[in-house]
C-alpha positions as CSV (number, residue, x, y, z in Angstrom):
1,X,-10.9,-17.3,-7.9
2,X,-7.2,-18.0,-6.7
3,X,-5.0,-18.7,-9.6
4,X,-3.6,-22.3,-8.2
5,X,-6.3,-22.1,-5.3
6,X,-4.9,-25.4,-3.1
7,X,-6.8,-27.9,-0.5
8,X,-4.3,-28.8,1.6
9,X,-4.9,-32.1,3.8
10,X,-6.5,-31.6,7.6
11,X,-4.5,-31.7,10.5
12,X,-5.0,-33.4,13.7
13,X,-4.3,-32.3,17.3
14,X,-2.2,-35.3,19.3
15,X,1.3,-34.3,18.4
16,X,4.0,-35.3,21.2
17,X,4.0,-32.5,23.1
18,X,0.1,-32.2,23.5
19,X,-0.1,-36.0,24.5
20,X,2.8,-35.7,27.1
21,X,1.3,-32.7,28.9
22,X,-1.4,-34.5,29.7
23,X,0.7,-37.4,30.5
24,X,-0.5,-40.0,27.6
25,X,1.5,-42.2,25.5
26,X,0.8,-42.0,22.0
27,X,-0.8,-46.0,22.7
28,X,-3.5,-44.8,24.4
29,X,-4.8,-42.3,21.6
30,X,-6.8,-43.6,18.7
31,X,-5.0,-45.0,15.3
32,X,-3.3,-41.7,13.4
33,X,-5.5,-41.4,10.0
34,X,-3.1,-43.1,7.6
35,X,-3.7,-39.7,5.0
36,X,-2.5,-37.9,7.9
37,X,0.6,-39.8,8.9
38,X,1.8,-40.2,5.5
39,X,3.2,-38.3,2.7
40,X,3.0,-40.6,-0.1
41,X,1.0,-38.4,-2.3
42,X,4.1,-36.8,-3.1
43,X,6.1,-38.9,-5.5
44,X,7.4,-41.0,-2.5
45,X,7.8,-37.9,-0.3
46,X,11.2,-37.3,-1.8
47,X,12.6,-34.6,0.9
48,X,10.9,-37.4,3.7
49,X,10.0,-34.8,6.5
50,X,7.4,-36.2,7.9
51,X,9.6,-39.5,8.9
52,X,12.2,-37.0,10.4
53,X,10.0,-35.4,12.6
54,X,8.5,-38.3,13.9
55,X,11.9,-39.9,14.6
56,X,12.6,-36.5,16.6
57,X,12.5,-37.4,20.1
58,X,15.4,-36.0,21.8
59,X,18.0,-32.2,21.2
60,X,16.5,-29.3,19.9
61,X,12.6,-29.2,19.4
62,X,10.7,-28.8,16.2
63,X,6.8,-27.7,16.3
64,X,4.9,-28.2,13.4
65,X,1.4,-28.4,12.6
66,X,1.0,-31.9,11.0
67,X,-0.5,-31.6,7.8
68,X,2.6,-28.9,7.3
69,X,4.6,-31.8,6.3
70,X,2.4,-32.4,2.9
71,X,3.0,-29.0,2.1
72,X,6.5,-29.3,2.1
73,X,6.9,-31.8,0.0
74,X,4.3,-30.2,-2.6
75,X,6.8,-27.0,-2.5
76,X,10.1,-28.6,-1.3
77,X,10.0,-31.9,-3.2
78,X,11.4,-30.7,-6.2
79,X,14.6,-29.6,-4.6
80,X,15.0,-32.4,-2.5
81,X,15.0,-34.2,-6.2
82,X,17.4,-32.2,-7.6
83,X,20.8,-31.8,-8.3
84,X,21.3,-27.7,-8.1
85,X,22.6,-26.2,-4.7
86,X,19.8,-24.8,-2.4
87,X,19.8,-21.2,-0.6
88,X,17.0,-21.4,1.7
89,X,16.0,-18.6,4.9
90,X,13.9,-19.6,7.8
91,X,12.1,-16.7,9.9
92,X,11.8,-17.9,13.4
93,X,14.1,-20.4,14.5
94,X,13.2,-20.7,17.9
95,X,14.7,-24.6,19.4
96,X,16.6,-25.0,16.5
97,X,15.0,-28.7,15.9
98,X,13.4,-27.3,12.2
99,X,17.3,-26.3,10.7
100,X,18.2,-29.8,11.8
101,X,15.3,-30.9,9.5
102,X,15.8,-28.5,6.4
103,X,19.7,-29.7,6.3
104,X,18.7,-33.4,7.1
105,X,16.2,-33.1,4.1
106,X,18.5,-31.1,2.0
107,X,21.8,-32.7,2.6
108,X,25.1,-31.2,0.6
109,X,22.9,-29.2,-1.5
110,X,22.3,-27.2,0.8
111,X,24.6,-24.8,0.4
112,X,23.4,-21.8,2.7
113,X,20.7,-22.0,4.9
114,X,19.7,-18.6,6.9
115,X,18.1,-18.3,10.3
116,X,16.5,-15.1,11.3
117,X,15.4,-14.8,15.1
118,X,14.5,-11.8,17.9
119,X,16.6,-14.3,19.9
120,X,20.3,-13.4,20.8
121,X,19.7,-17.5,22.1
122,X,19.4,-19.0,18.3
123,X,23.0,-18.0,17.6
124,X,24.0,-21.1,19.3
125,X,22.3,-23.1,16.2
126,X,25.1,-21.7,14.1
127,X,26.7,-24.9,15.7
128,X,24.8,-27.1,13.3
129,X,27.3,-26.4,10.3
130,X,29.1,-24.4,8.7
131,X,26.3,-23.7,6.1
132,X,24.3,-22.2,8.5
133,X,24.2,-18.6,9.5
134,X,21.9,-16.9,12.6
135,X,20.9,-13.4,11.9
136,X,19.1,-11.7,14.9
137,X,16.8,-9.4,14.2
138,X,12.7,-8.4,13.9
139,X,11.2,-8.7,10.5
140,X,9.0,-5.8,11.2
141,X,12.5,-3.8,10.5
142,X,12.9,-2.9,7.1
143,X,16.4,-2.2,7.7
144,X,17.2,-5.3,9.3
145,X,15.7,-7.2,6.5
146,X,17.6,-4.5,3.8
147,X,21.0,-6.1,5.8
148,X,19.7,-9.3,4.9
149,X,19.8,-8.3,1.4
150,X,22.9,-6.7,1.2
151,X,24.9,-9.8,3.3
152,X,23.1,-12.6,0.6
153,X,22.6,-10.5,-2.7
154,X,22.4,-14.6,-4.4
155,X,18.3,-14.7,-2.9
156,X,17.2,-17.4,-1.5
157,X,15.4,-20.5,-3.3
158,X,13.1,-21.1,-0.4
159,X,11.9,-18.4,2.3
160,X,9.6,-19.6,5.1
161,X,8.1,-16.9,7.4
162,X,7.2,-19.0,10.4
163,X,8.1,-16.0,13.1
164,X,6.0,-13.7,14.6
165,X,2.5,-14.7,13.1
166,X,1.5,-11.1,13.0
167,X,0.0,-10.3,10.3
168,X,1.6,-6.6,9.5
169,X,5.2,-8.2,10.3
170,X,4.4,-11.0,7.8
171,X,3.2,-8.2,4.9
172,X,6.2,-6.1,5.6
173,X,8.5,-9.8,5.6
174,X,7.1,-10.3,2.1
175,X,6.7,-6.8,0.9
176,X,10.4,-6.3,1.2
177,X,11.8,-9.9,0.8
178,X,9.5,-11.1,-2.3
179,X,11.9,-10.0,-5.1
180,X,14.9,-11.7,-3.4
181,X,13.2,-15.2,-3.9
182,X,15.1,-17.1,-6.9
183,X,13.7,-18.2,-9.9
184,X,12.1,-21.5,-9.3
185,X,12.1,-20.9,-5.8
186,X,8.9,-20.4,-3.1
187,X,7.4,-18.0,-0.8
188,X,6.2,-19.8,1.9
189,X,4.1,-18.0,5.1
190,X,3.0,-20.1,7.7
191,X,0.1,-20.0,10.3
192,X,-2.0,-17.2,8.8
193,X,-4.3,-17.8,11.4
194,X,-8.2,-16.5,12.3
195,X,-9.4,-13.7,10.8
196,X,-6.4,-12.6,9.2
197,X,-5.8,-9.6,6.7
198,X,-2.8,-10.7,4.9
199,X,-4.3,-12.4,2.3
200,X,-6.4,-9.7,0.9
201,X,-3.6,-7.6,1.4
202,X,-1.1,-9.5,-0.9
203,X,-3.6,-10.2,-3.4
204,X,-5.7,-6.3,-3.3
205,X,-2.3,-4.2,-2.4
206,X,-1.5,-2.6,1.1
207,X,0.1,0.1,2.6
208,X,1.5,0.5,6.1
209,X,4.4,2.9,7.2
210,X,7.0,0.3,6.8
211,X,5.9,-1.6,3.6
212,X,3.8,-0.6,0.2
213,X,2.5,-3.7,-1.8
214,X,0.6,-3.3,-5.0
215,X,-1.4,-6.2,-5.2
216,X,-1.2,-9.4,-7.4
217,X,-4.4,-10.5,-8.2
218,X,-7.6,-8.0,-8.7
219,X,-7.7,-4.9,-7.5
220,X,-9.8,-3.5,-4.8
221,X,-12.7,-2.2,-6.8
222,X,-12.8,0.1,-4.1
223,X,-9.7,2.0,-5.8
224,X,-9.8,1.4,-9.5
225,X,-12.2,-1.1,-10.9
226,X,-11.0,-0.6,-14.6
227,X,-6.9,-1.8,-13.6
228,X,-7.2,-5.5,-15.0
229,X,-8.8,-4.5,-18.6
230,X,-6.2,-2.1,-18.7
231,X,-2.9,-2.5,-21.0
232,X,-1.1,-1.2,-17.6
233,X,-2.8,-3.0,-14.8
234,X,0.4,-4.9,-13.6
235,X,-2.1,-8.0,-12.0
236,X,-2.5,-12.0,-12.8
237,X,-5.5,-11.6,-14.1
238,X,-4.7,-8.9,-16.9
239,X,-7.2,-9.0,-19.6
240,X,-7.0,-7.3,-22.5
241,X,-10.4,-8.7,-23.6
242,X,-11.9,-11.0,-26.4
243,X,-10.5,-9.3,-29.3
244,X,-7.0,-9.8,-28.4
245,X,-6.0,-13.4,-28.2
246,X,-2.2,-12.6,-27.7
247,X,-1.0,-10.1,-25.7
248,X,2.7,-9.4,-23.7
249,X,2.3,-10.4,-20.2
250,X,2.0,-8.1,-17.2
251,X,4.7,-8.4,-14.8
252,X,3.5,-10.3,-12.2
253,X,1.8,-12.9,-14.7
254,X,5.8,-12.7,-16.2
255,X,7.0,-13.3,-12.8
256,X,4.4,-15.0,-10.8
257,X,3.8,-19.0,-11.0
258,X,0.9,-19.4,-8.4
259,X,-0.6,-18.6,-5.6
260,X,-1.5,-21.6,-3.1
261,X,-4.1,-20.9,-0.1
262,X,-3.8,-24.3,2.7
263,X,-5.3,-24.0,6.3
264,X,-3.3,-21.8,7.9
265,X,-0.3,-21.3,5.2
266,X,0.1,-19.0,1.8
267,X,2.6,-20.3,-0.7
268,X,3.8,-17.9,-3.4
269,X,5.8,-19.3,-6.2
270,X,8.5,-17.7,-8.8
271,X,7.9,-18.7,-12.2
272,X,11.8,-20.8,-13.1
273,X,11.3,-19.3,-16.8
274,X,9.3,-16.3,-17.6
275,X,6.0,-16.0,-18.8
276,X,6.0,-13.0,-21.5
277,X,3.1,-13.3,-23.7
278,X,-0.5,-14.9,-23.0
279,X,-2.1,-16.4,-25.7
280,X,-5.3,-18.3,-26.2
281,X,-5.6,-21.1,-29.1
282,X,-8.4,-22.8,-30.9
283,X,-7.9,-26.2,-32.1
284,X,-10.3,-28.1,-34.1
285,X,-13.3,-27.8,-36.8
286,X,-16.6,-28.0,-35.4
287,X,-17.6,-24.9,-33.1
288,X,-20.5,-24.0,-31.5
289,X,-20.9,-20.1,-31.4
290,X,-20.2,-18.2,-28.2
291,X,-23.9,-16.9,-27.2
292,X,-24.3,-13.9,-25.2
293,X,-23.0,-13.3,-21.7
């Protein structure tokens, strides 16, 4: 029922830093899948990732559930492609390793890349570049992520929410951050873990103390069954039902691309262009009539 519903490819367990606390070399552990080890389903892997990270033996760590890396390049690739300049933020910075990556991958496009840490520690990352900037702070604060805001009004192509895992911190992170993403540009939460709420609460609408979010998808029929045959229900799936073959798009089907569900990560994407009118067409001569439903 997702608009855009993803598989994303599986994942394995024997990363480096598993294998060496149990004191294995990676010879002693049974051949890596090949599906698993590469990235070539995307166009060549284009922002190349994968090979980084598994050059990355020495400096400042990067942990990253494998089958991450496809993901990236299914939501990153086009950038790495690209001419434009690239504003990208990364919650959770931790070792730094993963800002070596993004600018690696990105190279002089990358014009501003923002890392946002609890850690007074991750300042020292600054020392990467001069494009990069550490803001300490919890993204459970709406003010601190309000200063975020105000200090880079241009929004940010990418946005990837790897810090806290919580749940509630990643809905307020999204709640507040989602209309700073750029056209074009990608919402990307990682490890939604377990049973987690935060996908019914983006797509049903949630409110906590610290964040309000109306939904994007259905509504909760719990609250108002009638919102997505409704002229006003502001959802994806707005319907204005079979009479009306053209209507003017809600604002979320105006502003949202898709909405990607992978083990363990959500990917929310911003439409480059606008969507402001659905329409259905009929092409052909020979029809069969619609029986009853």
């Amino acid at each position: 029922f997702l608009a855009g519903l993803a598989t994303a490819v599986g994942f394995f367990a024997a990363t480096n830093w598993f294998t060496n606390s149990l004191g294995m070399e990676r010879s002693e552990l049974s051949p890596i899948d090949p599906s698993l080890q590469s990235t070539s389903s995307f166009a060549g892997a284009p922002c190349g990732f994968f090979d980084f990270f598994q050059n990355k033996k020495t400096g400042p760590g990067v942990h990253k559930w494998v089958h991450y890396f496809n993901i990236y390049e299914e939501h990153f690739g086009r950038f790495c492609r690209g001419t434009a300049n690239i504003t990208m933020a990364e919650i959770g910075i931790q070792s730094g390793g993963s800002l070596q990556m993004w600018r690696h991958a990105f190279g002089a496009k990358l014009e501003l890349l923002v890392g946002m840490d609890t850690n007074p520690d991750t300042k020292a990352w600054e020392e990467f570049g001069p494009n990069i900037h550490v803001e300490v702070g919890s993204q459970a604060d709406p003010e601190y992520l309000k200063g975020i805001k105000e200090k880079y009004p241009q929004g940010f192509d990418i946005l990837l929410d790897d810090g806290s895992h919580f749940p509630h911190h990643q809905f307020i992170t999204f709640a507040h951050m989602w209309k700073h993403i750029r056209p074009g540009g990608v919402f990307l939460i990682e490890d939604v873990h377990g049973q987690n709420a935060l996908l019914d609460w983006l797509l049903h609408g949630h409110n906590l103390d610290e964040a309000s979010w109306p939904g994007i998808y259905y509504a909760n029929p719990m609250v108002n069954w009638k919102c997505c045959n409704q002229e006003r229900g502001d959802l994806m799936n707005r319907y204005m039902g079979p009479v009306h073959t053209t209507f003017n798009a809600s604002e979320v089907q105006k502003e949202i691309e898709s909405i990607k569900v992978y083990p363990f990560v959500v990917a929310i994407t911003r439409r480059k262009v606008p969507m402001v009118q659905m329409r259905a067409e009929k092409h052909g001569t020979q029809w069969i009539p619609y029986g009853k439903r």
